[in-house]
C-alpha positions as CSV (number, residue, x, y, z in Angstrom):
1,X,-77.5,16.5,-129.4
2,X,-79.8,18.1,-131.8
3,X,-81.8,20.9,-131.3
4,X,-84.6,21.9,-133.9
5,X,-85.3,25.2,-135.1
6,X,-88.7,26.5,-135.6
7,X,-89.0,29.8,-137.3
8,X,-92.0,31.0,-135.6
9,X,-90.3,30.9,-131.7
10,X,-88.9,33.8,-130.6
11,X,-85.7,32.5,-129.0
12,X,-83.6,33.9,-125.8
13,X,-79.8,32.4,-126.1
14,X,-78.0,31.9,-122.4
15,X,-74.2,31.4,-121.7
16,X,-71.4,31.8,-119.3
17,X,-67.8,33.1,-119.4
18,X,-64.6,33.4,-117.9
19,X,-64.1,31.7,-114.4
20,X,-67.3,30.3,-112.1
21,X,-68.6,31.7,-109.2
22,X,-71.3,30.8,-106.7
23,X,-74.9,31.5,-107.8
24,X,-74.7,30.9,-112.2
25,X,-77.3,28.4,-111.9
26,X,-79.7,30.2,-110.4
27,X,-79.1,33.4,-113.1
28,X,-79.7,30.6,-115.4
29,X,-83.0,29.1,-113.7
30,X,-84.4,32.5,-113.0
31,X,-83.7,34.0,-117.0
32,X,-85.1,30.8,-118.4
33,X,-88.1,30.8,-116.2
34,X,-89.1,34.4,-116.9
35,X,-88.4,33.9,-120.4
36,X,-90.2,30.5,-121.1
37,X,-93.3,32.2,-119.0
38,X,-93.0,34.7,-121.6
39,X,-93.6,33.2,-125.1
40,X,-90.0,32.5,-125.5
41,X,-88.1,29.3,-125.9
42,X,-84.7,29.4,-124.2
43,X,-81.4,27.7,-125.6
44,X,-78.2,27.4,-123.4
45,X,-74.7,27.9,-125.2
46,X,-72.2,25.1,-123.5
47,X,-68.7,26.4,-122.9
48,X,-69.3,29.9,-123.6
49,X,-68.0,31.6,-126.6
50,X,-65.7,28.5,-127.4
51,X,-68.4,26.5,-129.8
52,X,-70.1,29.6,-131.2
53,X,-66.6,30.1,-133.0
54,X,-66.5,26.8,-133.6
55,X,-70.3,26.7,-134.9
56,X,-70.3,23.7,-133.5
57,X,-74.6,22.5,-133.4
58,X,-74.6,19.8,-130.8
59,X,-73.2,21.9,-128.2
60,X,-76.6,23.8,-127.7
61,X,-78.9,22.3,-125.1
62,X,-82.9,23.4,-124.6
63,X,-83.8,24.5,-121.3
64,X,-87.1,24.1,-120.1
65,X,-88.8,24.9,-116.5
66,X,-88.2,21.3,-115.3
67,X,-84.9,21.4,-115.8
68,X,-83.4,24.4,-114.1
69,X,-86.5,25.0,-111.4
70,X,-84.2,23.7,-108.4
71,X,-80.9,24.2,-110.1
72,X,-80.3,27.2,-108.2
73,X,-79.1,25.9,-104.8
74,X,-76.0,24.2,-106.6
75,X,-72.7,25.3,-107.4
76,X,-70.4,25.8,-110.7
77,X,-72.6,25.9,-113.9
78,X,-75.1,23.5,-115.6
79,X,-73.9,25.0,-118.9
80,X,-70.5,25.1,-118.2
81,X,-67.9,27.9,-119.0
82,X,-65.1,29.1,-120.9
83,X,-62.1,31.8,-121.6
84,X,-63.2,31.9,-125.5
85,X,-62.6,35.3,-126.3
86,X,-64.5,36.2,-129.5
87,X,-62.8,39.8,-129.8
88,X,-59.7,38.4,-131.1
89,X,-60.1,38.0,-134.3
90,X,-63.2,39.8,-136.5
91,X,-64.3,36.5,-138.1
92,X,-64.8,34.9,-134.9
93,X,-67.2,37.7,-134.0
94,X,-68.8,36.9,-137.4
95,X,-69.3,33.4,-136.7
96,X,-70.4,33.7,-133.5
97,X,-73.5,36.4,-134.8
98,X,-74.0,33.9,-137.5
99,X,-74.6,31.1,-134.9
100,X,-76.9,32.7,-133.1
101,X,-79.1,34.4,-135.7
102,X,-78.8,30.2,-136.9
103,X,-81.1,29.1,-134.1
104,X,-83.3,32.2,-134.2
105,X,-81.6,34.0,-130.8
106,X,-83.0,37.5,-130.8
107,X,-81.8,38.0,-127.3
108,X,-78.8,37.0,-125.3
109,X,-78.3,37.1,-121.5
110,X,-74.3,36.4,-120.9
111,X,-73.1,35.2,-117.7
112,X,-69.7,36.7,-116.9
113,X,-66.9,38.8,-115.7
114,X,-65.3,42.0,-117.5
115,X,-63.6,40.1,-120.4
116,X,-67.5,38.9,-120.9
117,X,-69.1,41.8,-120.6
118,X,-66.7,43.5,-123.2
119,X,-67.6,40.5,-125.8
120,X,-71.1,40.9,-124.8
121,X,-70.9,44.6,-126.3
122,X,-68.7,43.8,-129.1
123,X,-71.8,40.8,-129.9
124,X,-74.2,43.8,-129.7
125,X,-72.2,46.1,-132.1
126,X,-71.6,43.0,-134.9
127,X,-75.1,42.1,-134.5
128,X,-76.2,45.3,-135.5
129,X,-79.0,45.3,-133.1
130,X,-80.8,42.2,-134.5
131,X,-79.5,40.3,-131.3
132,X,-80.4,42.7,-128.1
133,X,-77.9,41.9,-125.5
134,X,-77.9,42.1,-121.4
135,X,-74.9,40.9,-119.4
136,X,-75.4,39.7,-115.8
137,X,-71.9,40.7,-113.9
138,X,-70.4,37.7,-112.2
139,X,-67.3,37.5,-110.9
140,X,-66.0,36.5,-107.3
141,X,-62.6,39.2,-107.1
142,X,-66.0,41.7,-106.7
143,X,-64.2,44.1,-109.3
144,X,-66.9,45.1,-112.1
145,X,-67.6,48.9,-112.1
146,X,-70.8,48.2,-110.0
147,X,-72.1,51.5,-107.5
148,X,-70.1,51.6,-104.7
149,X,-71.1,49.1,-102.1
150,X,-73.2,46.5,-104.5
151,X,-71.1,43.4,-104.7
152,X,-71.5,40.9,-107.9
153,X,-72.8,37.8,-107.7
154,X,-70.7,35.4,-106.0
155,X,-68.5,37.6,-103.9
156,X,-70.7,37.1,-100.5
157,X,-70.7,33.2,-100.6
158,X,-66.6,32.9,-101.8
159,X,-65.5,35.6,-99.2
160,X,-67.7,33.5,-96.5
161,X,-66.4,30.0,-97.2
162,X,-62.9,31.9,-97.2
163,X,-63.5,33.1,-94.4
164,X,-64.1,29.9,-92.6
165,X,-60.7,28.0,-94.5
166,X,-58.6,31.4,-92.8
167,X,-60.6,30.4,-89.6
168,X,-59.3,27.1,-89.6
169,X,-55.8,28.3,-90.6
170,X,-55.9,30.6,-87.5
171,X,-56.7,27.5,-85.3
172,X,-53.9,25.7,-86.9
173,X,-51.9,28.2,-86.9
174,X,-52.1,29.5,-83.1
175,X,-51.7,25.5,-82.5
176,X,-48.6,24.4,-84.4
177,X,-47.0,27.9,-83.6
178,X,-46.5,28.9,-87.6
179,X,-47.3,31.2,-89.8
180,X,-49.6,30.5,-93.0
181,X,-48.7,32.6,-96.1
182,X,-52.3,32.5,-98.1
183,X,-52.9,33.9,-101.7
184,X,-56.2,34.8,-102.1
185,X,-58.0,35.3,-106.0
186,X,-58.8,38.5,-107.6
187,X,-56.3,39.7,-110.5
188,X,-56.8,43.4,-110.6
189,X,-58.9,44.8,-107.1
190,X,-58.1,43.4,-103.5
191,X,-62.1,42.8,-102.6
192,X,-62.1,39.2,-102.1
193,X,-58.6,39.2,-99.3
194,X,-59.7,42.1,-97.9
195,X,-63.4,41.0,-97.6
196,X,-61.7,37.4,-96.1
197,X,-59.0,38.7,-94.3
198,X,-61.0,41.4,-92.4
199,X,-64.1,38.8,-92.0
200,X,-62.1,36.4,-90.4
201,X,-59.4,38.8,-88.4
202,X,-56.7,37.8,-90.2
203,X,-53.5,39.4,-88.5
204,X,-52.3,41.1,-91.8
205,X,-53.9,41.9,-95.7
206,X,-52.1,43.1,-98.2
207,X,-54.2,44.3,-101.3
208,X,-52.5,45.9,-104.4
209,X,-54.3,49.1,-104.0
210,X,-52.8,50.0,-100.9
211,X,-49.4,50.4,-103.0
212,X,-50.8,53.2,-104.8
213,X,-48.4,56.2,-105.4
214,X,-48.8,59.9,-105.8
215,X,-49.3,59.7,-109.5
216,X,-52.3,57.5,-108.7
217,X,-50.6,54.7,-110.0
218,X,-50.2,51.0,-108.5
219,X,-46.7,50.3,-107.8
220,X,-46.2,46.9,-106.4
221,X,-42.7,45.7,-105.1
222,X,-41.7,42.1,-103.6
223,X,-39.5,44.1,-101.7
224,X,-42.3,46.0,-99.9
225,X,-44.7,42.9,-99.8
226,X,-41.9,41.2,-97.8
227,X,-40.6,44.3,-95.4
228,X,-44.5,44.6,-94.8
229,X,-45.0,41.1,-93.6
230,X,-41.2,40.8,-91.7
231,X,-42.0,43.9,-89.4
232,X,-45.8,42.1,-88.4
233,X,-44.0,39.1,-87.4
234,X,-41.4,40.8,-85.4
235,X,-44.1,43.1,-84.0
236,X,-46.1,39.4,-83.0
237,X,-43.2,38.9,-81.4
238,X,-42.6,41.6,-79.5
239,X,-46.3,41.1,-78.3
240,X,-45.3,37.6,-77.5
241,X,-47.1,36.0,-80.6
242,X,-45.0,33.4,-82.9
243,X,-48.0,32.6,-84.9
244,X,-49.9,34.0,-87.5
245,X,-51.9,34.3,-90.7
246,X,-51.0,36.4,-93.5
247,X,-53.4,37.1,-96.9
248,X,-52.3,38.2,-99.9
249,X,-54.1,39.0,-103.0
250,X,-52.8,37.8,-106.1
251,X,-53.4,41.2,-108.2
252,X,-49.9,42.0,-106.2
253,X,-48.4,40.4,-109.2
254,X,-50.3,42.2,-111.4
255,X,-48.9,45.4,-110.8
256,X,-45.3,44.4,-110.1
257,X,-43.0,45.4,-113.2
258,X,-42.4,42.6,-115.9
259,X,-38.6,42.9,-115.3
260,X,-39.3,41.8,-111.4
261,X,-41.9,39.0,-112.7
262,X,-39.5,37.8,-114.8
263,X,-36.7,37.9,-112.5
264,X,-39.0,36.0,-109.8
265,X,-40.6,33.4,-111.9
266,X,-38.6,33.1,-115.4
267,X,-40.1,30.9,-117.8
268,X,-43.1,30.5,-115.5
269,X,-45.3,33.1,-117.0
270,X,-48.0,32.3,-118.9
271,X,-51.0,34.0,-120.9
272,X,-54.3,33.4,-121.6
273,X,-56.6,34.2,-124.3
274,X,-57.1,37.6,-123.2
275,X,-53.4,38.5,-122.5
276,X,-53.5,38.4,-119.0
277,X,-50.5,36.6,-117.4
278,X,-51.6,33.6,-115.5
279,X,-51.4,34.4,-111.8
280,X,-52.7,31.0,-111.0
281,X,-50.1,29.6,-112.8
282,X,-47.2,31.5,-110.1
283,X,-46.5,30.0,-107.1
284,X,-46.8,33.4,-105.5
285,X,-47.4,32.0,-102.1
286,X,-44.1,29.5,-102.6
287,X,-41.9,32.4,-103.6
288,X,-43.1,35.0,-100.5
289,X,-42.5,31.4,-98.1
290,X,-38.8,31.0,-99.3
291,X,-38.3,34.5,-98.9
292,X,-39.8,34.9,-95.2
293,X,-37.5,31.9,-94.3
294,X,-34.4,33.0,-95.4
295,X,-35.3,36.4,-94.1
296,X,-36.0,35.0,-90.5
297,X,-32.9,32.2,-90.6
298,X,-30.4,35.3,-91.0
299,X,-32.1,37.2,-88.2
300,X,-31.6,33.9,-86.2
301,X,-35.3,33.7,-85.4
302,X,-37.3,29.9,-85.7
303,X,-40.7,30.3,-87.6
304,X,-42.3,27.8,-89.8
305,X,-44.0,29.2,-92.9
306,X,-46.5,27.0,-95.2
307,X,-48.0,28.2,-98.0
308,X,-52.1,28.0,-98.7
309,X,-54.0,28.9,-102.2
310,X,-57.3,29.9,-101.2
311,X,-59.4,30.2,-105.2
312,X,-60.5,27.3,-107.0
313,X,-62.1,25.8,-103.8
314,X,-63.9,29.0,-103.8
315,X,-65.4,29.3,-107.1
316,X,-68.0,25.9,-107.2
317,X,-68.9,26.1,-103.8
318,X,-73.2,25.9,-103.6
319,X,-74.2,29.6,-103.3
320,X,-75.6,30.8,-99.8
321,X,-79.1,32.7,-99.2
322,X,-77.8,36.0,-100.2
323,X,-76.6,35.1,-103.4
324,X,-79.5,32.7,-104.5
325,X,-81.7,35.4,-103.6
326,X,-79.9,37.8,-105.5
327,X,-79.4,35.9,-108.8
328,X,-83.0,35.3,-109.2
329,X,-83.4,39.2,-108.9
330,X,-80.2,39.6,-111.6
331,X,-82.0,37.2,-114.2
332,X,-85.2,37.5,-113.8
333,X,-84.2,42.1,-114.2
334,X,-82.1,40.6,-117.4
335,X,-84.7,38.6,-119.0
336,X,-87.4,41.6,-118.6
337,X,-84.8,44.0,-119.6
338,X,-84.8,42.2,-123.1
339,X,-88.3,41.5,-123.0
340,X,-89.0,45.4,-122.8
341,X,-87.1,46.1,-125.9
342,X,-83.9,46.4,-123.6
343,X,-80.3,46.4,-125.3
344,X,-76.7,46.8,-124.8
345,X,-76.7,47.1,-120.6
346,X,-75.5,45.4,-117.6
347,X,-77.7,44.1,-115.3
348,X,-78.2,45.7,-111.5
349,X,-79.9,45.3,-108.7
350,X,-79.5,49.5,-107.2
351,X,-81.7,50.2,-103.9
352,X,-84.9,47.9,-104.5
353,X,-84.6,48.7,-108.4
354,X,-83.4,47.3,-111.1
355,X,-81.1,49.4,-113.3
356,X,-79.8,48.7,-116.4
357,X,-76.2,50.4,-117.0
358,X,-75.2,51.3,-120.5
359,X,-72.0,48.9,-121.8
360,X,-70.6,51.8,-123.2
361,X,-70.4,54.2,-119.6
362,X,-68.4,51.2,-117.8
363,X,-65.3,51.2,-120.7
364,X,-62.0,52.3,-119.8
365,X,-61.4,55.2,-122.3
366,X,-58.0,54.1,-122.2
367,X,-58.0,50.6,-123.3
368,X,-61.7,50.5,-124.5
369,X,-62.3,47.6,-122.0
370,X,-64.7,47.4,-119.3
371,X,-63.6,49.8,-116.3
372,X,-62.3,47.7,-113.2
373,X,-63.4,48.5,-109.2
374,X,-60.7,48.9,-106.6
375,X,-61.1,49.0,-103.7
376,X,-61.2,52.3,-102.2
377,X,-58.3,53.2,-99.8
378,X,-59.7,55.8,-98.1
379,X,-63.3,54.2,-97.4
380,X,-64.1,53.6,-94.1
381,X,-64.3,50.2,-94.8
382,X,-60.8,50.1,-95.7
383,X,-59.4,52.0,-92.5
384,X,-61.1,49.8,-90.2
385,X,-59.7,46.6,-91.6
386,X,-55.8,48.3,-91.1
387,X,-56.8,49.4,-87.4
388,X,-57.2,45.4,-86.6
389,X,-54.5,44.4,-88.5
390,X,-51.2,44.2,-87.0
391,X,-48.9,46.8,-88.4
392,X,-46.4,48.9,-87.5
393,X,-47.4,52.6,-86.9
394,X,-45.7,55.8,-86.0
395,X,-47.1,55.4,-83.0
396,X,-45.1,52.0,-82.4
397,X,-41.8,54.7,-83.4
398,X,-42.3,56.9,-81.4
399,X,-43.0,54.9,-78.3
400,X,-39.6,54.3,-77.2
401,X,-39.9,51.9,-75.2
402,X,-41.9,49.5,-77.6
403,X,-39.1,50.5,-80.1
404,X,-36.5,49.0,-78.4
405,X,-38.6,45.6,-77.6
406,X,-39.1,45.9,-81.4
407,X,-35.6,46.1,-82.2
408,X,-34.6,43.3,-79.8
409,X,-36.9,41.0,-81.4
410,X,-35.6,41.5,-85.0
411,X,-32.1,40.7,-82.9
412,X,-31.5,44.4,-84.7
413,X,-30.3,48.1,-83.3
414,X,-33.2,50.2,-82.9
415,X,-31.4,52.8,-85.5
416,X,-30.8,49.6,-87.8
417,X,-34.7,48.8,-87.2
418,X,-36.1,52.3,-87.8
419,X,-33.9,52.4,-91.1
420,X,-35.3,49.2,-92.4
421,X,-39.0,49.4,-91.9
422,X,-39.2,52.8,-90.9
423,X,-40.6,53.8,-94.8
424,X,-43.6,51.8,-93.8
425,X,-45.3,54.0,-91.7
426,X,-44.5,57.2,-93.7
């Protein structure tokens, strides 16, 4: 397609990155609106980044009113999306400023996660503020440095169609007497498992943060992961429960040593254009299965274990009321933001206002990189989700008599079982 350029528009450039999430149409119906109302026409970027570093012409569409006015009650994204990371290499950054100053783009609204939102600032800084910039945070793992409890776009509608698959799972579960062993998305923060597990009662969540050590630091083991899960199903059992369901969020990976990753998976591990290994890619939920039934065979106990991937079905699904609502507030605050002079911020919708936060406050001054949210293990939040999860506690330890029906359900020695899970509860 062709797409003509008149020097005498003032042009507002659209386009989306990384991975989808509910509610990018309607960030791209509510921007173009506001921005076509305003004097401005409004081109969308197909694929991202990927065919501005090409400089590739006919993959630049014209949006008009018409077009995206009832776009926003559908799922994945009319412009599509990509992993194109300009960063990589200067020239690409080049081309890509080239590109847009091509068709006359004096302002940019990007659609995206935090490996978007740090190209969006490094389009800013190349630009050299002839192309004014506003990111609107998307991402359904919930992780950008938002103010504590405002989720990004997308979050509310995946953790509430995840909610209903672990519903199912729990039906299924409780009916066939197994146990279902389900990874849940979100590569660096446990938001999405826990919002899903805790939403839909699942009997145990296990979220990276929660292996935080002294130092501060995440230190994941598979060792840990699988001691965790073994003592809730023998503590099921001593309740008289041979079912259950058991989330896990795949950021465990992500903080597990390379050596143990390596040992686990081999030749497995991938990387993608912004050198993160491809957790996708693992079959995390395969490798915690074979594990949980060799674990159980040797104890002599009979549990089936199946494995479920809860992400991709997640991503597309048509946005609910909460987050078409709050993606016409996103773009429509993005568009004005530009508009007003605006540049170099992430859009936010704080209270009943909307706040533009500066690129350069949410960077990691470690790697230079946008800041990531974890979820916070001493919320409220947090400890109310463990209280309904079943766990083993001191209390279970020091209750002798629930000891020793503990003990005889691992087929174990209550100074054998206190030995082998008792650095649980410490």
């Amino acid at each position: 397609m062709s797409v003509v350029v008149p020097k005498d528009v003032p042009t507002l450039g659209i386009l989306v990155g990384g991975g989808p999430a509910p509610g990018i149409n309607g960030v791209i119906s509510s921007v173009t609106i506001e921005a076509i109302n305003n004097g401005y026409r409004v081109l969308g970027f197909l694929e991202g980044f990927n065919y501005l570093i090409a400089q590739d012409d006919s993959k630049i569409v014209e949006l008009t009113i018409d077009a995206v006015s009832r776009i926003h009650f559908e799922g994945g994204s009319i412009l599509k999306t990509s992993r194109a990371n300009p960063t990589k290499k200067a020239e690409d950054l080049t081309k890509c400023v080239k590109q847009l100053q091509k068709f006359n783009v004096s302002l940019l609204v990007t659609i995206g996660g935090d490996d978007t939102a740090f190209s969006s600032m490094s389009i800013a800084k190349a630009a050299n503020n002839e192309i004014h910039v506003c990111h609107v945070p998307k991402t359904i793992d919930n992780d950008l440095p938002l103010p504590y409890g405002i989720p990004t776009f997308g979050y509310e509608t995946a953790r509430e169609f995840g909610a209903s698959v672990v519903r199912s799972l729990m039906s299924d579960a409780q009916t066939a007497s197994r146990y279902f062993i389900v990874v849940a998305m979100g590569r660096q923060a446990g938001h999405l498992a826990l919002g899903i597990g805790k939403s839909a009662g699942a009997h145990l969540t296990l979220i990276p943060e929660e292996f935080t050590n002294e130092a501060g630091e995440i230190q994941v083991t598979f060792k840990r992961i699988c001691d965790l899960i073994e003592s809730s199903i023998i503590k099921r059992l001593a309740l008289g429960k041979d079912h259950g369901v058991i989330i896990l969020a795949e950021g465990l990976l992500e903080y597990m040593s390379t050596e143990e990753l390596k040992q686990a998976f081999g030749n497995q591990l991938k990387y993608d254009a912004h050198d993160h290994i491809m957790l996708a890619e693992l079959d995390f939920g395969r490798l915690v299965r074979d594990e949980m039934r060799d674990r159980v065979s040797k104890r002599g106990l009979k549990f089936a274990f199946t494995e479920k991937n809860l992400g991709y079905e997640l991503r597309c699904v048509s946005p609910n009321a909460f987050d078409r609502e709050y993606t016409r507030d996103l773009g429509n605050g993005a568009a004005r933001y530009l508009l007003s002079g605006g540049n170099g911020a992430l859009i936010s919708v704080q209270g009943d206002k909307m706040v533009p936060m500066n690129f350069e406050d949410l960077k990691n001054p470690k790697t230079g990189k946008t800041r990531t949210r974890q979820v916070d293990i001493k919320s409220e939040g947090f400890q109310v989700a463990k209280r309904y999860m079943i766990r083993l506690t001191s209390k279970d330890l020091n209750d002798q008599e629930f000891l020793a029906r503990l003990a005889q359900a691992a087929k174990m020695s209550v100074t054998e079982f206190v030995e082998t899970y008792g650095y649980l509860v410490q």
